[in-house]
N, C-alpha and C positions, 0 to 999 in steps of 0.2 A: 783182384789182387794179382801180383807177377807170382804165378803159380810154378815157376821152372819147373811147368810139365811139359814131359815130353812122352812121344808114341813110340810105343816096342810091340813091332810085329804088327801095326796099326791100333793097340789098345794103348787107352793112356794110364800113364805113370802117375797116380797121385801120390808117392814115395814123401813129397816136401811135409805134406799134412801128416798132423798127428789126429787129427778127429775124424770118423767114418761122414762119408756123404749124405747130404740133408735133401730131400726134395726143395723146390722151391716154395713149397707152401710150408713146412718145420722151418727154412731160413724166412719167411715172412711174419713168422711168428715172434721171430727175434727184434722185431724191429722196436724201436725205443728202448730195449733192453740191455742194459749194459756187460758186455764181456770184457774180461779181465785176464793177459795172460801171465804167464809167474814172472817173478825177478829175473833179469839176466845180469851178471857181472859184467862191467866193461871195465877189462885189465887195460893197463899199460902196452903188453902184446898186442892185445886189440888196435888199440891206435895204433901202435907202432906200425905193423902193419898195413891198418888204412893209409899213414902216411908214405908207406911205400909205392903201397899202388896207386895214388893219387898225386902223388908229390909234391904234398901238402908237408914239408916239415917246421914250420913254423914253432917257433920253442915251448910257446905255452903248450903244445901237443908233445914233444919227445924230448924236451930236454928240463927233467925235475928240477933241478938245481935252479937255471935261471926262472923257470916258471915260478919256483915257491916265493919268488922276490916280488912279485907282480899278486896284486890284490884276491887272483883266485887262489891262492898259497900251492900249487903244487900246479902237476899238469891238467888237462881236460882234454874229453874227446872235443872230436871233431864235432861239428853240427851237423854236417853231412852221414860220419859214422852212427848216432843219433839215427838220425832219419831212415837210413837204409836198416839199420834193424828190425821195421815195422813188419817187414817182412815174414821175417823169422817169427815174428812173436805174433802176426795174424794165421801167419801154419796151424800153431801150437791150441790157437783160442777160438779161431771159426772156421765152423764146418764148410767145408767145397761143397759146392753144388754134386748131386747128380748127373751123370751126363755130360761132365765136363769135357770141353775138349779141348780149352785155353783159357787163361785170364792173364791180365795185362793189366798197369798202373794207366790211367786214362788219366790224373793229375791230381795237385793239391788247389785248397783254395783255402785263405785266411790263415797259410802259412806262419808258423811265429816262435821263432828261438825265445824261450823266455827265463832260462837260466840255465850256465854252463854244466856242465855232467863230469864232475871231477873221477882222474882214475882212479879205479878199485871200488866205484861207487856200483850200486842196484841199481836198475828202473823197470820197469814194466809200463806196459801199454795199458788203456781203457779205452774200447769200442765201443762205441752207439751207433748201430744201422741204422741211421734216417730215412732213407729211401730206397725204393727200388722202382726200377725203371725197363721194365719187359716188349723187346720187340719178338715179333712173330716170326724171324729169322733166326731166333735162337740168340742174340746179343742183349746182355744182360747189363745193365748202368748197376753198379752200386755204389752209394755215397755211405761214406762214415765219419763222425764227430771224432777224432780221435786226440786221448791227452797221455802225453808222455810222461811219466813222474819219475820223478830219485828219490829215493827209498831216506826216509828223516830230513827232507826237504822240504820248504814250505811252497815252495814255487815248482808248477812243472818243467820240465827241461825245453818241451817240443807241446804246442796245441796247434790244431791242424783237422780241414774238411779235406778225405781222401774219396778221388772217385779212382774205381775200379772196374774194368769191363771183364765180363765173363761169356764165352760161347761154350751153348750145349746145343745140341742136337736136338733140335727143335720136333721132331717125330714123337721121340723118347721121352723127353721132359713135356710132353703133351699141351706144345704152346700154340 
């Protein structure tokens, strides 16, 4: 996962995480196992925002009035604002490795918007490790099932396979 860590003083920063560090054999344990992080609000500021820095303003995102004329009745995030919160919400729900010394988005696969995320709505994420994939360098593959939901919705907002690379110090983590 993009762990925005960084080193101070040459130790790393796990600051993003809310969970203490897992060996790699506690995070293999998790695998098939489903994590769940809590509800996030996604305000209208939210958007607003993302459409700032993306400059995406397109009206069904910041302008209520003409959006609630259009079949989603109000505004929606973005798919992208969606997407980039997985982030935050794999901080919050699985544990970093041990030993870390970087992790990075390596990509999606089976990508899939599957209903809009109206403002002022909940969602939260559900994780399933499917794999892990360990080299002897210390670079770590991890694949996860991941479904996005909105809170009193029948349909997820985002379903999606994310891989993730992790490097730890292959010494230390005794790979």
């Amino acid at each position: 996962m993009a762990c925005g860590c960084s080193r101070n003083e040459g130790a790393l920063s796990l600051d993003v995480f809310r969970l203490p560090p897992a060996s790699l054999e506690e995070i293999r344990g998790t695998l098939g196992k489903e994590q769940v992080s809590s509800w996030r609000t996604v305000s209208q500021e939210m958007i607003d925002k993302f459409a700032e820095a993306t400059e995406d303003h397109q009206f069904i995102h910041v302008d209520p009035e003409r959006a609630g004329e259009t079949p989603f009745g109000g505004t929606i995030a973005h798919g992208f604002l969606t997407l980039s919160l997985l982030s935050v919400m794999a901080y919050e729900t699985l544990r970093p490795l041990e030993h870390l010394e970087l992790g990075v988005n390596q990509g999606f696969q089976k990508l899939r918007f599957q209903a809009p995320v109206p403002s002022g709505s909940r969602i939260r994420a559900r994780f399933v490790l499917t794999n892990i994939s360990v080299r002897s360098s210390g670079w770590i593959q991890f694949t996860y099932d991941v479904t996005v939901e909105i809170e009193n919705h029948p349909k997820p907002a985002i379903v999606l396979t994310w891989l993730t690379v992790s490097k730890v110090d292959p010494a230390k983590a005794g790979l």
